[in-house]
C-alpha positions, 0 to 999 in steps of 0.5 A: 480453460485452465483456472488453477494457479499452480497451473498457470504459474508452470505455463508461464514458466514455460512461457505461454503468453496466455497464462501471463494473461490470465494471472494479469487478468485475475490479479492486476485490479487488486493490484493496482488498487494497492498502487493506487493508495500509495501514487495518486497519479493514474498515469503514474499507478498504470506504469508501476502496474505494468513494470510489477508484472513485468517483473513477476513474470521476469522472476516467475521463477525465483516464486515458491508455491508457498503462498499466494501469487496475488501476494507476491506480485503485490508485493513486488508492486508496493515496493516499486510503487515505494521506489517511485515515491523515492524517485520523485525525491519526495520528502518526509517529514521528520519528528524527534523521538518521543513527541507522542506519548502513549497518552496522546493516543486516546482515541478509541476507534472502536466508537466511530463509525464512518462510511467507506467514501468519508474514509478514502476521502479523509485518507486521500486528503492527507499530506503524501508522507502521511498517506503513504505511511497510512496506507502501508501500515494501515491497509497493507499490513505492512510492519512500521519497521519494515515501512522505515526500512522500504522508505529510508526512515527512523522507525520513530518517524514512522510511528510518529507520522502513522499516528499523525495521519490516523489523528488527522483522518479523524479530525476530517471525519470529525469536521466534514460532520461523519464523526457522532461520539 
């Protein structure tokens, strides 16, 4: 049984169809749950699934061993995830530049202490717009210009609206009783 990626990348260049079954076997569940953070809906999660790595084993080789395999395709699977945002023509909203001060964010994070369930549901109870910023910025690391850019925003929107969801998932945390100061 062959394991190593480099191993399966080259047989899946050569078109063998179990190694796009390994590399889809090891990856799609890390995967699919970035999706999911982003696109609530299973159905709708599962199609961006499969249409990532149809992509990535379509563009197999335009892949430089110079990073991880699980990064790249996920990578491929933010983006369509972000397209399929787009498609549904959601909207964002938009806030004028300079409604948050440096001084509105004195929240000191570092003090609360939460539970991973009162998190997610905290975070899955935010507006779309929200959570979808939250997540990339938040959980993917992705640059907030770069989250402007992906999703067609003023870099001020994004901040605004990243700063917003954090505030909100506190204030959730705060009410359902998870947040002791």
């Amino acid at each position: 049984m062959i394991t190593k990626q480099e191993d399966l990348i080259a047989m899946c260049r050569r078109g063998d169809p179990a190694a796009y079954t390994a590399l889809y076997n090891q990856h799609s569940g890390a995967v699919y749950s970035a999706i999911l953070r982003l696109i609530e809906h299973t159905a709708e999660a599962e199609d961006v699934l499969q249409e990532s790595f149809v992509a990535a084993f379509q563009g197999i080789d335009g892949f430089k061993n110079t990073g991880s395999f699980a990064g790249w395709v996920k990578r491929i699977a933010i983006n369509k995830a972000v397209d399929c945002i787009r498609k549904r023509k959601m909207r964002f909203v938009e806030f004028e530049p300079g409604l948050i001060s440096e001084e509105d964010d004195i929240t000191d994070e570092a003090e609360f202490e939460f539970t991973m369930e009162a998190v997610t549901e905290a975070i899955d109870a935010l507006p779309e717009g929200y959570r979808t910023v939250f997540n990339l910025f938040a959980v993917e690391n992705i640059p907030q210009a770069e989250i402007a850019q992906m999703l067609g925003m003023e870099h001020t929107t994004v901040r605004t609206q990243y700063h917003r969801a954090k505030h909100k998932i506190l204030n959730t945390l705060k009410i359902g009783g998870y947040y002791e100061k």
